[in-house]
PyMOL CGO cylinders between C-alpha atoms (Angstrom):
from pymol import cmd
from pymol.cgo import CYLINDER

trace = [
    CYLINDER, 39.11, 27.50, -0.68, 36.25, 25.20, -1.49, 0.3, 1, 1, 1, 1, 1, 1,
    CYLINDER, 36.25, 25.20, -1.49, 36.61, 22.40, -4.03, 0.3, 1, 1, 1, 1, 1, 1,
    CYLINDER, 36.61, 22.40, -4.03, 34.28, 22.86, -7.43, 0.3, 1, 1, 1, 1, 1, 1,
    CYLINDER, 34.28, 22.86, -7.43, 31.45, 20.31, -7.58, 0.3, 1, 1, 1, 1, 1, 1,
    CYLINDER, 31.45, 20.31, -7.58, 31.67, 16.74, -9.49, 0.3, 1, 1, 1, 1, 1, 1,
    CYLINDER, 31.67, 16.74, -9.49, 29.54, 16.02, -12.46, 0.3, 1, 1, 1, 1, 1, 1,
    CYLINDER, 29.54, 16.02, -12.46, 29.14, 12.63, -13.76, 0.3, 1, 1, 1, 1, 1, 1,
    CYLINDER, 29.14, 12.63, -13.76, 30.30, 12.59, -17.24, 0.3, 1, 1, 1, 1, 1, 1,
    CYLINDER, 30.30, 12.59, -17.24, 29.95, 9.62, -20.13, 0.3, 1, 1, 1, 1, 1, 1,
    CYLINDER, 29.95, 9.62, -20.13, 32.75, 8.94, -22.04, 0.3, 1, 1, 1, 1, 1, 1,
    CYLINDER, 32.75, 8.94, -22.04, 31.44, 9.45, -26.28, 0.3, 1, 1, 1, 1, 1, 1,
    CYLINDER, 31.44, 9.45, -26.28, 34.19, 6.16, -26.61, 0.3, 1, 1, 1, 1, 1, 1,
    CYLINDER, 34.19, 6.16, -26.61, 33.77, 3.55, -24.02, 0.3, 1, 1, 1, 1, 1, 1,
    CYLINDER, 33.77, 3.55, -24.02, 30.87, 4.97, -22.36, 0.3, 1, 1, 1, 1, 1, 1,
    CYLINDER, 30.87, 4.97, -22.36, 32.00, 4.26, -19.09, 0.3, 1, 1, 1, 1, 1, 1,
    CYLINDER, 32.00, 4.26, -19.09, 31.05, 6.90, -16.45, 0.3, 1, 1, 1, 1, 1, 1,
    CYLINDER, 31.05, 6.90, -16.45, 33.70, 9.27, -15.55, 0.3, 1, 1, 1, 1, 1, 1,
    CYLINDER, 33.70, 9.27, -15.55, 33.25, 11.77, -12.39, 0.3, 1, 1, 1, 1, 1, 1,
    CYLINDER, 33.25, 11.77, -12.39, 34.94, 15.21, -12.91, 0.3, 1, 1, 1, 1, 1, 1,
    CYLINDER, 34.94, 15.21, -12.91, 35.04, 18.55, -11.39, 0.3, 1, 1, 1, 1, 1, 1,
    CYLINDER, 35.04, 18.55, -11.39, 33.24, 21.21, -12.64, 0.3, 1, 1, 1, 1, 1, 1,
    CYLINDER, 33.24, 21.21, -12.64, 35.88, 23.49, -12.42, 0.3, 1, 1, 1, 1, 1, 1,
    CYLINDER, 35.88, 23.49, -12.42, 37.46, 21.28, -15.09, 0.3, 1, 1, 1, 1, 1, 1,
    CYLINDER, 37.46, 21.28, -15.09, 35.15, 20.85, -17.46, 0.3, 1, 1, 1, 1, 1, 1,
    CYLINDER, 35.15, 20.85, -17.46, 36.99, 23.37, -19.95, 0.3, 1, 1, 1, 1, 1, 1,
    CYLINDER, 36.99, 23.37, -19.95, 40.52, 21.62, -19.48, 0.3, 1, 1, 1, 1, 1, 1,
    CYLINDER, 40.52, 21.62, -19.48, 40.36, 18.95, -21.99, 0.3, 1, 1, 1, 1, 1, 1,
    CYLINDER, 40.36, 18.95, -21.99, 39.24, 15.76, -19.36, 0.3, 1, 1, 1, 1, 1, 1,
    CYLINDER, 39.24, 15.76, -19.36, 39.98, 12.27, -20.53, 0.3, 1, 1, 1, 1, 1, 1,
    CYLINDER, 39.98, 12.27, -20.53, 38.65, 9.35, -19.56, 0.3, 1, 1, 1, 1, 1, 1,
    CYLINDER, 38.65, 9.35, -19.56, 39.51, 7.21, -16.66, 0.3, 1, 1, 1, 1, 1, 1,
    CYLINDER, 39.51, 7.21, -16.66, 38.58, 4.04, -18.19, 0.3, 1, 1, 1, 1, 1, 1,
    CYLINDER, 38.58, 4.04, -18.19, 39.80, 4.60, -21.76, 0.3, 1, 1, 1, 1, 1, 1,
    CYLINDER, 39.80, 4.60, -21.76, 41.94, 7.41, -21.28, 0.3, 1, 1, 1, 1, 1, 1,
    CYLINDER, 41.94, 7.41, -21.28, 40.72, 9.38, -24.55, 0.3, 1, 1, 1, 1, 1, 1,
    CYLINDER, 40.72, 9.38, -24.55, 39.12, 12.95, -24.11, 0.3, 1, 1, 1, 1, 1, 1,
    CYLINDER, 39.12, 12.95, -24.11, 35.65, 13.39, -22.55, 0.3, 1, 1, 1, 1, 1, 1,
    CYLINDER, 35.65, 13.39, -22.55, 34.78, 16.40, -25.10, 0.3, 1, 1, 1, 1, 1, 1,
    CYLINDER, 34.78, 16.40, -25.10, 35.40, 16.06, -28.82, 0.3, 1, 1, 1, 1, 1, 1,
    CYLINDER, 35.40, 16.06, -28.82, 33.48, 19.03, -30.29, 0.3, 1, 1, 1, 1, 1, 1,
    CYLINDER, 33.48, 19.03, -30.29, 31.53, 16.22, -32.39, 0.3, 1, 1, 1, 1, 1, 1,
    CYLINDER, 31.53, 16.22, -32.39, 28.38, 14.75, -31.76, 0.3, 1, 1, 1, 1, 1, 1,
    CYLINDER, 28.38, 14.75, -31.76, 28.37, 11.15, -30.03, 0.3, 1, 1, 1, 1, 1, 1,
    CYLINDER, 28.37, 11.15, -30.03, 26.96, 8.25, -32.24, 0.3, 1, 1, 1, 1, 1, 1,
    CYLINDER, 26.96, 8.25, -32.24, 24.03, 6.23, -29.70, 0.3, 1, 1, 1, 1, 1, 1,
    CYLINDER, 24.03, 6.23, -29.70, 23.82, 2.98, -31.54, 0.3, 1, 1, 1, 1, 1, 1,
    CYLINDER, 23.82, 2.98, -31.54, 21.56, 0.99, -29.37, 0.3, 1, 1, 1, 1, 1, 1,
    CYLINDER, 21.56, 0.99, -29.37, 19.08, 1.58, -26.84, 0.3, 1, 1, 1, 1, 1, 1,
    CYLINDER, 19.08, 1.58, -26.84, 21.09, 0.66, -23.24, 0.3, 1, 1, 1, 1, 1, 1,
    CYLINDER, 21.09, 0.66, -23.24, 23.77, 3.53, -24.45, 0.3, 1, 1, 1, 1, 1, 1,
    CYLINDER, 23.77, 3.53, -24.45, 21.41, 6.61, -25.22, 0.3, 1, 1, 1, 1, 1, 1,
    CYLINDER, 21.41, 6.61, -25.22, 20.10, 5.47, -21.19, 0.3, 1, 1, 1, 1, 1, 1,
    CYLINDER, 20.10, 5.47, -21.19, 23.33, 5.48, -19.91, 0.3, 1, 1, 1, 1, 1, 1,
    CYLINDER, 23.33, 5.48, -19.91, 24.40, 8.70, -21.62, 0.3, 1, 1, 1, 1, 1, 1,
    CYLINDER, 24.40, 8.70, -21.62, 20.37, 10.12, -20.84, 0.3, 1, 1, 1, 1, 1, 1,
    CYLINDER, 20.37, 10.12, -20.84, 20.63, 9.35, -17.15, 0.3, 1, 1, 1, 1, 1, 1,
    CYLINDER, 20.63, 9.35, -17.15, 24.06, 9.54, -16.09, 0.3, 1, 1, 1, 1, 1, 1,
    CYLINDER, 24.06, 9.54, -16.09, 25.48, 12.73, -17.83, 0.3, 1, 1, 1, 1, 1, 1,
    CYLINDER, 25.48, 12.73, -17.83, 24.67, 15.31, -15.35, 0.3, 1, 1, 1, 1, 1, 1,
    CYLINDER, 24.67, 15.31, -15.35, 25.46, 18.00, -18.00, 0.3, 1, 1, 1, 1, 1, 1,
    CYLINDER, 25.46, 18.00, -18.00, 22.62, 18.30, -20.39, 0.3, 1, 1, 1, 1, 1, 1,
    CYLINDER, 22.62, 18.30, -20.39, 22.10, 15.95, -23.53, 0.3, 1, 1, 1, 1, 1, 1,
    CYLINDER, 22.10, 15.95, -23.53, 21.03, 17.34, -26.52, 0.3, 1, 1, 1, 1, 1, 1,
    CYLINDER, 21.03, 17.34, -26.52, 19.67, 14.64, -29.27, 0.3, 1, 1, 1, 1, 1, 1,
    CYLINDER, 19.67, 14.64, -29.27, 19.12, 14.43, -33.09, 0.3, 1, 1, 1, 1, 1, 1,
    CYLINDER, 19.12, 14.43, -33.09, 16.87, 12.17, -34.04, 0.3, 1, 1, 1, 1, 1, 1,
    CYLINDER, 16.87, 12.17, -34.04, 17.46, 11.35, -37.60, 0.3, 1, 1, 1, 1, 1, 1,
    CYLINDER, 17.46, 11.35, -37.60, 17.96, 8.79, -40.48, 0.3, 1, 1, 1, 1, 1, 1,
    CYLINDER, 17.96, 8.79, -40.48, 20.48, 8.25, -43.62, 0.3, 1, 1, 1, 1, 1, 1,
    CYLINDER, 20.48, 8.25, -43.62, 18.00, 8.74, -46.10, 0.3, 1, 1, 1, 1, 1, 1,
    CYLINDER, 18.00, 8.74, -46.10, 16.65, 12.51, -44.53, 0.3, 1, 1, 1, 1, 1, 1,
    CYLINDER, 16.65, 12.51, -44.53, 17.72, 15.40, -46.90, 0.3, 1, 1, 1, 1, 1, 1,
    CYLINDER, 17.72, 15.40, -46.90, 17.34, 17.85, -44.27, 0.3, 1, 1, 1, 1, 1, 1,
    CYLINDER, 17.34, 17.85, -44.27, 19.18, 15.91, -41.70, 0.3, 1, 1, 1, 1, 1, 1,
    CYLINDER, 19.18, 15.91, -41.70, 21.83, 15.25, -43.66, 0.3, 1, 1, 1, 1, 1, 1,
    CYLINDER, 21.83, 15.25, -43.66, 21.62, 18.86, -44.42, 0.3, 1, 1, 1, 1, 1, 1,
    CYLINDER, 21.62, 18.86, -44.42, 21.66, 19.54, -41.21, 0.3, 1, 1, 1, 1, 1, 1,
    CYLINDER, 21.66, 19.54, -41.21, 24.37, 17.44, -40.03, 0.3, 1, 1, 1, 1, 1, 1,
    CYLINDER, 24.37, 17.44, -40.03, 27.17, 19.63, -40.87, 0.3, 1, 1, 1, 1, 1, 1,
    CYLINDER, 27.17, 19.63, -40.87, 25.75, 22.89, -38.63, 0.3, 1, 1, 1, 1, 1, 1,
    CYLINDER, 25.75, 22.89, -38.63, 25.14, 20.18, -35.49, 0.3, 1, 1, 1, 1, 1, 1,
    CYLINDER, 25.14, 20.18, -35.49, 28.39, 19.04, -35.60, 0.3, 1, 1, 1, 1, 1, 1,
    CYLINDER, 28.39, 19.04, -35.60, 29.71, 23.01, -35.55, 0.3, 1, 1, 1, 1, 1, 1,
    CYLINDER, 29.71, 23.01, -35.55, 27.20, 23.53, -32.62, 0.3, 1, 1, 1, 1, 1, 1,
    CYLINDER, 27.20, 23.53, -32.62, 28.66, 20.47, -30.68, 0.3, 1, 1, 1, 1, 1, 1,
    CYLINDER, 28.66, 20.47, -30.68, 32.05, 22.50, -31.25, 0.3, 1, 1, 1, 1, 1, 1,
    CYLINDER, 32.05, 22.50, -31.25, 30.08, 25.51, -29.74, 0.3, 1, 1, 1, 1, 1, 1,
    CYLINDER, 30.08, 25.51, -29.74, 28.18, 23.76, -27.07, 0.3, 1, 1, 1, 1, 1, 1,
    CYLINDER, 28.18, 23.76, -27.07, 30.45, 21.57, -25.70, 0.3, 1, 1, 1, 1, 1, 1,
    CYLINDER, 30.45, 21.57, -25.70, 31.28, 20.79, -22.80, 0.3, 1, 1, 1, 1, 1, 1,
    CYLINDER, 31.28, 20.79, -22.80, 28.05, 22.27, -21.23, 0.3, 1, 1, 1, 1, 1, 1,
    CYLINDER, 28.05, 22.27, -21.23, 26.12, 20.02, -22.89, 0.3, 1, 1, 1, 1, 1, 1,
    CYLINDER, 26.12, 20.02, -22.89, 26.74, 16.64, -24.48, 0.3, 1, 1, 1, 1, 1, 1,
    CYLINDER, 26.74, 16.64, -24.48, 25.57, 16.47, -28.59, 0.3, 1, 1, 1, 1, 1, 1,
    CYLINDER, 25.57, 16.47, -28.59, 24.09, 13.08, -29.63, 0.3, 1, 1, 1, 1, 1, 1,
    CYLINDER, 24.09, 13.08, -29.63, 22.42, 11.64, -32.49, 0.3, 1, 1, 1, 1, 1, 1,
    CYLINDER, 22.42, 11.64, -32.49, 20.26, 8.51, -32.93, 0.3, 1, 1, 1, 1, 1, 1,
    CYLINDER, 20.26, 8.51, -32.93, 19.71, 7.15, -36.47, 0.3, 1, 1, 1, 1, 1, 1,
    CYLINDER, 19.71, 7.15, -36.47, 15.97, 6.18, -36.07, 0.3, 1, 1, 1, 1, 1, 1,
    CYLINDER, 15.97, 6.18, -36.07, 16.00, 3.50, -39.05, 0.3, 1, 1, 1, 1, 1, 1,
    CYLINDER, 16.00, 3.50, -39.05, 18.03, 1.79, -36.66, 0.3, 1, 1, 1, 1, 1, 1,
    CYLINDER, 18.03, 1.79, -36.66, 17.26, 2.05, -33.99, 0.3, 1, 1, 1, 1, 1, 1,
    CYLINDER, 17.26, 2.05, -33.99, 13.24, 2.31, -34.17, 0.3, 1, 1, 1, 1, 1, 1,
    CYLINDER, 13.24, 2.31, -34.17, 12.23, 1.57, -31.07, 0.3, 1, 1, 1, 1, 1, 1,
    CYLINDER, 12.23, 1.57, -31.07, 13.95, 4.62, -29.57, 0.3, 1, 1, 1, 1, 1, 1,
    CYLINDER, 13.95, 4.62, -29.57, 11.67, 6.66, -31.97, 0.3, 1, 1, 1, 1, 1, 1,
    CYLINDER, 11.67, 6.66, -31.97, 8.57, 5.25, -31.35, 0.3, 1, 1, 1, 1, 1, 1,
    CYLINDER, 8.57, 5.25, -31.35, 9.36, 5.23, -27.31, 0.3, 1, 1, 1, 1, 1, 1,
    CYLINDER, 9.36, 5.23, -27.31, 9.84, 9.32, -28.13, 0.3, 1, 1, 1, 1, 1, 1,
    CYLINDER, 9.84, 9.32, -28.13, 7.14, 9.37, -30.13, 0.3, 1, 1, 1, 1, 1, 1,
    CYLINDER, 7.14, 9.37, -30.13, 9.72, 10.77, -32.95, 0.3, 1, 1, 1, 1, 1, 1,
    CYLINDER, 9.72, 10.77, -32.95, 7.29, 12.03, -36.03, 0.3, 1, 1, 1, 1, 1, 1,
    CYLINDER, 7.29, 12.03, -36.03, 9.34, 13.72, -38.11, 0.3, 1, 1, 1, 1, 1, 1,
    CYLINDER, 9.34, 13.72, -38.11, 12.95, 14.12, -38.49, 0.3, 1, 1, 1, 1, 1, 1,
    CYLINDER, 12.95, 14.12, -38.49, 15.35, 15.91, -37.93, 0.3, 1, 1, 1, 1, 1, 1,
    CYLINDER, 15.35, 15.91, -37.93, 13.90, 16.05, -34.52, 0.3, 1, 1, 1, 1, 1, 1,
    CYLINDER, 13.90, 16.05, -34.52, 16.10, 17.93, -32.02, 0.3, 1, 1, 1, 1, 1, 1,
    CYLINDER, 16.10, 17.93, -32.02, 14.92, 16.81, -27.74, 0.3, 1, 1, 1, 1, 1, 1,
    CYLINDER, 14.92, 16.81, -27.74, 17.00, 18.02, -25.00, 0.3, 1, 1, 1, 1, 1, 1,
    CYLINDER, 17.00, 18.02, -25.00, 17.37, 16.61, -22.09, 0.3, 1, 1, 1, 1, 1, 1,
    CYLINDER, 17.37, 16.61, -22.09, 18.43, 17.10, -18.78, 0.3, 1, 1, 1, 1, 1, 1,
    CYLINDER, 18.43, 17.10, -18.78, 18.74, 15.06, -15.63, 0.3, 1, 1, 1, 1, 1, 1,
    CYLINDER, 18.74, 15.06, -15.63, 17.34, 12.25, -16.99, 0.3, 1, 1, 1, 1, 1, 1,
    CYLINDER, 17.34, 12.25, -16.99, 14.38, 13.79, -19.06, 0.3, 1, 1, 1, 1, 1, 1,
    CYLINDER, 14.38, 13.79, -19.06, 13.06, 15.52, -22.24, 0.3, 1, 1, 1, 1, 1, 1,
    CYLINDER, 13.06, 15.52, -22.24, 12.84, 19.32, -21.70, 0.3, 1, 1, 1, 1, 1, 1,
    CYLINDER, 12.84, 19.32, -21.70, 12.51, 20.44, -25.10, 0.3, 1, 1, 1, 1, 1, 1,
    CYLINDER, 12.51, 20.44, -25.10, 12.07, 19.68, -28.71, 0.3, 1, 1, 1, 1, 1, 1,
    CYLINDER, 12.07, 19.68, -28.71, 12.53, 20.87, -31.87, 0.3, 1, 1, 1, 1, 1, 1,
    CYLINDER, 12.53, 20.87, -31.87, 11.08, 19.76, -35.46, 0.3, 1, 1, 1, 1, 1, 1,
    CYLINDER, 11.08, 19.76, -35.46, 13.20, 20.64, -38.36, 0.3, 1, 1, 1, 1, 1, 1,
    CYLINDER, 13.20, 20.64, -38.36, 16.58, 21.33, -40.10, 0.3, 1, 1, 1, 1, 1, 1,
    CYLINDER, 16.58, 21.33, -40.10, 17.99, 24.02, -38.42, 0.3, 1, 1, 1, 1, 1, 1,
    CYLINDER, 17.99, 24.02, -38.42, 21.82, 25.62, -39.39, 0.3, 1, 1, 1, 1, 1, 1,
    CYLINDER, 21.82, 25.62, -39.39, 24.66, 25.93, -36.01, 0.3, 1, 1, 1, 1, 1, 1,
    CYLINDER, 24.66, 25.93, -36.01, 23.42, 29.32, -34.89, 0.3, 1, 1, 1, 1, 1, 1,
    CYLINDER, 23.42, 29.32, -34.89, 19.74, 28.07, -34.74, 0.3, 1, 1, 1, 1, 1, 1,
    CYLINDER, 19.74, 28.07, -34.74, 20.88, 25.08, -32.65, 0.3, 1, 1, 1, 1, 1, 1,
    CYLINDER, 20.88, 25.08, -32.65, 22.97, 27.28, -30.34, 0.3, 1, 1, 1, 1, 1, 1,
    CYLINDER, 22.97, 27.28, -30.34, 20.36, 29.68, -29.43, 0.3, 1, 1, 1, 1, 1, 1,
    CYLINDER, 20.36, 29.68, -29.43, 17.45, 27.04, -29.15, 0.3, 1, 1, 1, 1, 1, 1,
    CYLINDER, 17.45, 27.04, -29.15, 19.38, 25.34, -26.90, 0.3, 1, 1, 1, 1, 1, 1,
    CYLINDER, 19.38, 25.34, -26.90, 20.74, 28.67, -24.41, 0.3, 1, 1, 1, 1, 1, 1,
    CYLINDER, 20.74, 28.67, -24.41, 17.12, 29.45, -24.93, 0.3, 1, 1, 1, 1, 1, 1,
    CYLINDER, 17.12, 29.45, -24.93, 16.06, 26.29, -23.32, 0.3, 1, 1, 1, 1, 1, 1,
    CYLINDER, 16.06, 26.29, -23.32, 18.39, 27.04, -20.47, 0.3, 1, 1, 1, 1, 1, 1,
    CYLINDER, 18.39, 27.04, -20.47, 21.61, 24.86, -21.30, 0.3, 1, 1, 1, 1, 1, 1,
    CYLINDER, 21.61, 24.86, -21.30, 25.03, 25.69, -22.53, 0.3, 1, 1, 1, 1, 1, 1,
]
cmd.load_cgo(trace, "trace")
């Protein structure tokens, strides 16, 4: 019998990276470091620029992103069908948003336009984007579409 392959996985709490088998990606992992689970079905908060890296390069399960900002109608529209997609989505890929009025400089280094702005990336880079509000379904098949989850 062989043994599944490990994935590196960033805790959404401590964001400490955790290494887990694939095989067990469905069986509710916790955290080595802070011991709480790995997969919440809810998106992860990035609030500064060194976290969205580590949780960009290190998660070696794809990241999708929501660029957004407090004052955005449609994101905060939106907000409710990303968080049932993380439910949906998880834990193939990782959901995470970054509130661009705070953290600016990640939108400008993404060249963010307009928002909500949905990018998905995978080992370590942007794969695909999205401009727009779009409801959990939407975000679900844009991202199997794109080849994750």
């Amino acid at each position: 019998m062989t043994e599944s392959p490990s994935l590196h996985i960033v805790c959404p709490h401590c964001h400490t990276t955790n290494r887990v088998r694939a095989a067990q990606l469905g069986s509710a992992p916790d955290c080595g470091s802070c011991h709480r689970p790995l997969f919440t079905a809810h998106s992860t908060a990035l609030a500064d620029e060194a976290t969205f890296d580590r949780h960009i390069a290190r998660n070696e399960i794809p990241v999708l992103v929501d660029f957004w900002a407090p004052w955005c109608g449609p994101c905060r529209q939106m907000a409710p069908g990303y968080e049932q997609a993380a439910g949906q989505l998880e834990p193939q890929v990782r959901l995470a948003k970054v509130d661009t009025e705070a953290l600016p400089a990640l939108g400008a280094r993404f060249n963010i336009r307009s928002i909500p702005t949905l990018a998905l990336f995978r080992g370590g880079r942007e794969v695909a984007r999205q401009a727009g509000a779009m409801g959990a379904a939407d975000i679900v098949r844009w991202v199997k579409a794109n080849g994750a989850g």
